[in-house]
N, C-alpha and C positions, 0 to 999 in steps of 0.2 A: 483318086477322085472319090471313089467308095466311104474312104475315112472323111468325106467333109457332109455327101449329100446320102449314103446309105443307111442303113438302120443301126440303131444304135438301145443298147440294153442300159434301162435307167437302173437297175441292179446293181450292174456292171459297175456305171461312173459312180453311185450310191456308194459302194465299197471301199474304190477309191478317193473319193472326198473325202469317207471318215479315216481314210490313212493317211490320207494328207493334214486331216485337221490333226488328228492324235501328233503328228510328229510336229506340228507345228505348235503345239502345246507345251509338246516336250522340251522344245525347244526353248521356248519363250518363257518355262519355268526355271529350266538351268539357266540360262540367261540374267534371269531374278538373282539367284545361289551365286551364280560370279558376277556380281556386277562390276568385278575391276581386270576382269579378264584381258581387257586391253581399251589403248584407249578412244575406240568410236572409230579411229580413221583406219581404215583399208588398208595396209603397207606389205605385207607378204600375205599371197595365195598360192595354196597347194591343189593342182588338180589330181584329184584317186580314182579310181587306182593307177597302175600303171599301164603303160600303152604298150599293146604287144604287136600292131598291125598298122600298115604305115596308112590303110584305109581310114582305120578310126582316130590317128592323130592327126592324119588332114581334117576332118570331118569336125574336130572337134577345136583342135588349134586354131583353123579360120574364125570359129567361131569366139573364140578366146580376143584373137586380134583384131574382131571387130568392136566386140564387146568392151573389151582392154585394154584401146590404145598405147600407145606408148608415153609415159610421162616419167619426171625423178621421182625417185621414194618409191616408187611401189615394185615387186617383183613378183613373179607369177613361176614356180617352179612345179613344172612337168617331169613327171617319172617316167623311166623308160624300162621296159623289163630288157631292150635286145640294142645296144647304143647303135646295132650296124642300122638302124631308123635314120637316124641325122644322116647318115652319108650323102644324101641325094636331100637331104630338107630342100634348098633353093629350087630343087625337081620334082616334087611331090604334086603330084596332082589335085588338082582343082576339086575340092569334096561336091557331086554330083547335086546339081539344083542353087549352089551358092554361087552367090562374085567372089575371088579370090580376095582374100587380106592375107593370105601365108606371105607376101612381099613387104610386106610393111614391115616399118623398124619392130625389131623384134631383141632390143635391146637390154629389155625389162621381163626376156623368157628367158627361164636358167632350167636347163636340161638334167637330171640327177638320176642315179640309177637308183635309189630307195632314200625315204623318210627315216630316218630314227628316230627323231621326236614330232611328234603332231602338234605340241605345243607352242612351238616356236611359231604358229599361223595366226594371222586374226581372221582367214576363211578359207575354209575348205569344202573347194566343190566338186560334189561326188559326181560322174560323169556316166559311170552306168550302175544304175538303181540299187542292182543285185549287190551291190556292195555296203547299201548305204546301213544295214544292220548289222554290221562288222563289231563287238565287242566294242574293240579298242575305235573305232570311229562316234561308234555311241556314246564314248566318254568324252568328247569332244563336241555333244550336241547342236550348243548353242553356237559355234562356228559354220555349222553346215548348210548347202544349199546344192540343192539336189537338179543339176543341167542334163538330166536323161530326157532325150524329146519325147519318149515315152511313159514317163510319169505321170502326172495329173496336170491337166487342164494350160494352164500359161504359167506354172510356176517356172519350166524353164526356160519359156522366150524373155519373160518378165528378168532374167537372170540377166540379159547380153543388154537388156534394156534400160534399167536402173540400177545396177552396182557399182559401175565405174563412179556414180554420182559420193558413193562412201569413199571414194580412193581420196578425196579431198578433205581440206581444213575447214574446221566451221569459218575461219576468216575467207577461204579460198570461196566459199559458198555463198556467204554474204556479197564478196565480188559478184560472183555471177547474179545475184539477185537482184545486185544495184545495176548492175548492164538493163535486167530486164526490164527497169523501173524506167532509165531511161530511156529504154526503145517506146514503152506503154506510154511514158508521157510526150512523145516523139506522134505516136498515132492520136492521141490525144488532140492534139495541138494539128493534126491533119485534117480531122475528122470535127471540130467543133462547129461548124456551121453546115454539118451534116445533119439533116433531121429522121432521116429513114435508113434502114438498114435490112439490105437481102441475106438471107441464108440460102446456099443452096449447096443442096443435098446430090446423093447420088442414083435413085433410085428409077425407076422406069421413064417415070414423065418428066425427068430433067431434058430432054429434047423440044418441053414447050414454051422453051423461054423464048422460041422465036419469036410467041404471041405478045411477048412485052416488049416496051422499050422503061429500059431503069436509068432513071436519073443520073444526071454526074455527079451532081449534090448529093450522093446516096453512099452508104456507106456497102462494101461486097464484100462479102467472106464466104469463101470456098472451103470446102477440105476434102481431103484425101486425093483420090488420083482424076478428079476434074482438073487438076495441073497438065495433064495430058490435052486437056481437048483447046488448042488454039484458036478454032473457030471461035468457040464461044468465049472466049476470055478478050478476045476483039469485040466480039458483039457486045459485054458490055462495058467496054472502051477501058477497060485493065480493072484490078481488085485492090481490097485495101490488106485483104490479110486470106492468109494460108493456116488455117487449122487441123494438127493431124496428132495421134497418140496411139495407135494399134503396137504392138509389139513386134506381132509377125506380120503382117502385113507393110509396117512404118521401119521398126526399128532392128531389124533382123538382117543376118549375113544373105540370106536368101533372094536368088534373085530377082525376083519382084520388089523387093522394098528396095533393092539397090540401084534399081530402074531409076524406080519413083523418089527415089531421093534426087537424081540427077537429073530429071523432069522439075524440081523444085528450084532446084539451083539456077536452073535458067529459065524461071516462070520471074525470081525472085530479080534476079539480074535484067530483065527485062523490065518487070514494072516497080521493082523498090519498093515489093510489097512488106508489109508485116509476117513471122511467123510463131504459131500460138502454138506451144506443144506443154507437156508434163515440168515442172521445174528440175524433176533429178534428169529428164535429157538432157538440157541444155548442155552442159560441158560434154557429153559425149557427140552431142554436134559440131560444136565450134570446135574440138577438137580436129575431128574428119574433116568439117569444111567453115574452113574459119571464114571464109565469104557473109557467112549468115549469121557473124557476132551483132552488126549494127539492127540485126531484124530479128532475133528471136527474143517470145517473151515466154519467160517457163512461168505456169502457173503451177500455186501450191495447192494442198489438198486440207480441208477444215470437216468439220464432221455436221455443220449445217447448211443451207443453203444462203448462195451471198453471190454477190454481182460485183466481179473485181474492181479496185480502185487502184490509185498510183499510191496509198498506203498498205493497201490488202490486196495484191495481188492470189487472192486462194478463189477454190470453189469449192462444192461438194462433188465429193467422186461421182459416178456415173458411167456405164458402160458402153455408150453410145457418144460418137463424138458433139451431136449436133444438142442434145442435153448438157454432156461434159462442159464443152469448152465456148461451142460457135452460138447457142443462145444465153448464157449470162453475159460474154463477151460481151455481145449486139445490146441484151438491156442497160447494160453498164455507159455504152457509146451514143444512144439513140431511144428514143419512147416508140419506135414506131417501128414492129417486125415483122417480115414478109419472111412466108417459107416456099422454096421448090423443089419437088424433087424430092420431097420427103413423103413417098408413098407408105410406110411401112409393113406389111406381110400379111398374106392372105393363110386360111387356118390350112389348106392344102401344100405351102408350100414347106420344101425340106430342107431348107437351108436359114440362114439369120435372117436374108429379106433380099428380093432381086435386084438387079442393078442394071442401069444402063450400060448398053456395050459402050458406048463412044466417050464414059468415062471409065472404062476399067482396062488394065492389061492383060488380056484375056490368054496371050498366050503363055504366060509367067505363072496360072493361079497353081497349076501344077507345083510348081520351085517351093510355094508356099504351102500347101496339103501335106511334101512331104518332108522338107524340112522341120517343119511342127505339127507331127501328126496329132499330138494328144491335144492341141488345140482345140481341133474338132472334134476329135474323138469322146472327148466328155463335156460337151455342151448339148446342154434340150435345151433347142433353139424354141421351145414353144414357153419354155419357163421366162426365158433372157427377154423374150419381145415382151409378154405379160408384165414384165417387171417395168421393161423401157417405157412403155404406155401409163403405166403410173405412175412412173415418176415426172414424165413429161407433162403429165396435167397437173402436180403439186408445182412445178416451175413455173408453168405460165400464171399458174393462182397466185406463187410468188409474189412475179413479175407485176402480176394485172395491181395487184394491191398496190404497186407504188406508181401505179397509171399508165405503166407497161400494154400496150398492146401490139396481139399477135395475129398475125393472119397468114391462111393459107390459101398459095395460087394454084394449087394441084391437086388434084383430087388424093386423099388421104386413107389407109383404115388403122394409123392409129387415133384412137379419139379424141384425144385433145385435139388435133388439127382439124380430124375432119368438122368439128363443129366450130372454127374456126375460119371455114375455106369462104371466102368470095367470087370464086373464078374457077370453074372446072375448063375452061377453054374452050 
């Protein structure tokens, strides 16, 4: 708990961003030097160093096979310093805080007792830190990708999150992007005589949506773990889409996100909603739960702001789901946006921003803190809201410019909204 809401030395994380950026440098310049070092597609991974404790190859394997499902073409070879490891693999214990994937086909792991050539990879990821300035590793730079959960910030949840996305053919990609096009023209074509559209958020005052009744002609987009709350997805007579892109929280072995994935599935089976997430997720969804081929739409990522179409399905990056993904969406479907529940953070508070209990899993957030410690560990949550607050008002400026308007039902202190609210309840 300490590493998500305790004190934290901006020195400290200071340090390490400039050693994450220097090797990211590094990398991205050797990278330039080979650019034929292979070609784009993910097809053998070596995980380094070797595994000497059958602790840290559970620990880390689950995490491999969540990550790395099983497909053709690709193989994943794990070293082992001591073979008597395998004996009991099918018995190896459940790594503490995650859902088990050691059961999964594991067709696509090749066990070895040492590398002789590092070449022969197009990635190799370094699994504890201490290794990663190994000589013969650093000549290998621009392969690397560093899954110590103690590293820096979400470089390694971001790992289990979007890599499997390279395991694919730019053709194989293109498929999945044409899926997305027609889920997006599928909502499309649901939602046209829709004129309004709710956001709602998760934050203190999401409990007052008793005080409204929303439209059925209205377009509803949730995200994150309001998939849990029943009550309210009754009250407003089901949703049109499910919006969600966290890494450790969404896309992680850890047992919260594995909750909340299987909360999705039967939010999604129930009302044949839409689901909005990152576009390199998508095949690492539909792989795990092909259920949610005909409903997910990956959106891309462009370096301006844009409000996706069924030609352009992008946005501009953003840290916050409800900037990301759930308001260009809404501009894109509708002129007319209501938010709730989007309290944003008061300057006392030690954490990114409160949340209502009766949309979070409260008893899971543990599974999450320690799974990905460095998560929390190097965020100043007081920089990350400052940031989310301006960018929030250059969106709705955006938006207003093309007769976009936004409003807030909740009482708000990020600024864009709050001077936006018509309803404190």
């Amino acid at each position: 708990m300490d590493v998500a809401h305790g004190k934290r030395s901006k020195i400290k994380i200071k340090i390490r961003s400039i050693i994450f950026w220097l090797y990211g440098f590094c990398k991205k310049g050797m990278g330039q030097i080979k650019r034929d070092w292979h070609s784009g597609v993910i097809r053998k991974i070596l995980m380094y160093p070797s595994f000497r404790t059958e602790s840290d190859l559970s620990d880390i394997l689950n995490r491999v096979l969540w990550g790395f499902p099983f497909k053709k073409n690709l193989e994943i070879s794990v070293m082992l310093e001591n073979s008597n490891i395998l004996r009991n693999i099918d018995n190896i214990g459940t790594p503490k805080y995650q859902r088990r994937y050691l059961n999964e086909n594991r067709n696509h792991i090749k066990f070895i007792k040492e590398s002789e050539s590092l070449s022969e990879f197009d990635k190799i990821i370094i699994w504890n830190k201490h290794y990663a300035m190994l000589p013969k590793i650093l000549s290998h730079i621009e392969k690397l990708e560093i899954a110590d959960k103690n590293f820096f910030s979400i470089s390694e949840s971001n790992i289990w999150k979007k890599s499997y996305y390279n395991t694919f053919t730019g053709a194989e990609k293109i498929s999945f992007n044409e899926n997305s096009r027609k889920n997006f023209r599928s909502l499309i074509k649901n939602t046209t005589n829709k004129k309004k559209g709710y956001c709602f958020l998760t934050g203190p005052s999401f409990n007052e949506y008793k005080k409204y009744e929303f439209e059925t002609d209205s377009i509803k987009v949730i995200c994150n773990t309001i998939v849990i709350n029943n009550e309210f997805l009754e009250y407003i007579n089901g949703l049109d889409v499910i919006a969600f892109a966290d890494p450790v929280f969404h896309f992680s072995s850890c047992e919260y996100a594995a909750l909340f994935r299987e909360h999705v599935l039967k939010v999604v089976e129930k009302y044949s909603c839409y689901v909005i997430v990152p576009e390199e997720t998508v095949p690492l969804l539909i792989t795990h739960y092909p259920l949610l081929k005909d409903y997910l739409i990956g959106i891309g990522l462009i370096g301006s702001l844009n409000f996706p179409t069924q030609n352009n399905l992008t946005v501009k990056g953003a840290a916050s789901i409800v900037t990301y993904l759930m308001t260009p969406l809404l501009s894109s479907l509708c002129n007319e946006i209501y938010f709730l529940g989007a309290d944003g953070r008061e300057k006392s508070e030690n954490y990114f921003w409160k949340h209502n209990k009766s949309v979070q899993l409260t008893e899971e957030m543990e599974s999450v803190f320690n799974t990905h410690p460095s998560f929390f560990r190097d965020r100043i949550y007081e920089d990350s809201y400052n940031e989310h607050c301006e960018y929030f008002e250059k969106l709705l400026e955006y938006g207003e410019k093309q007769d976009k308007k936004y409003y807030s039902l909740t009482k708000s202190f990020i600024p864009a909204l709050a001077k936006r609210s018509i309803s404190f309840g």
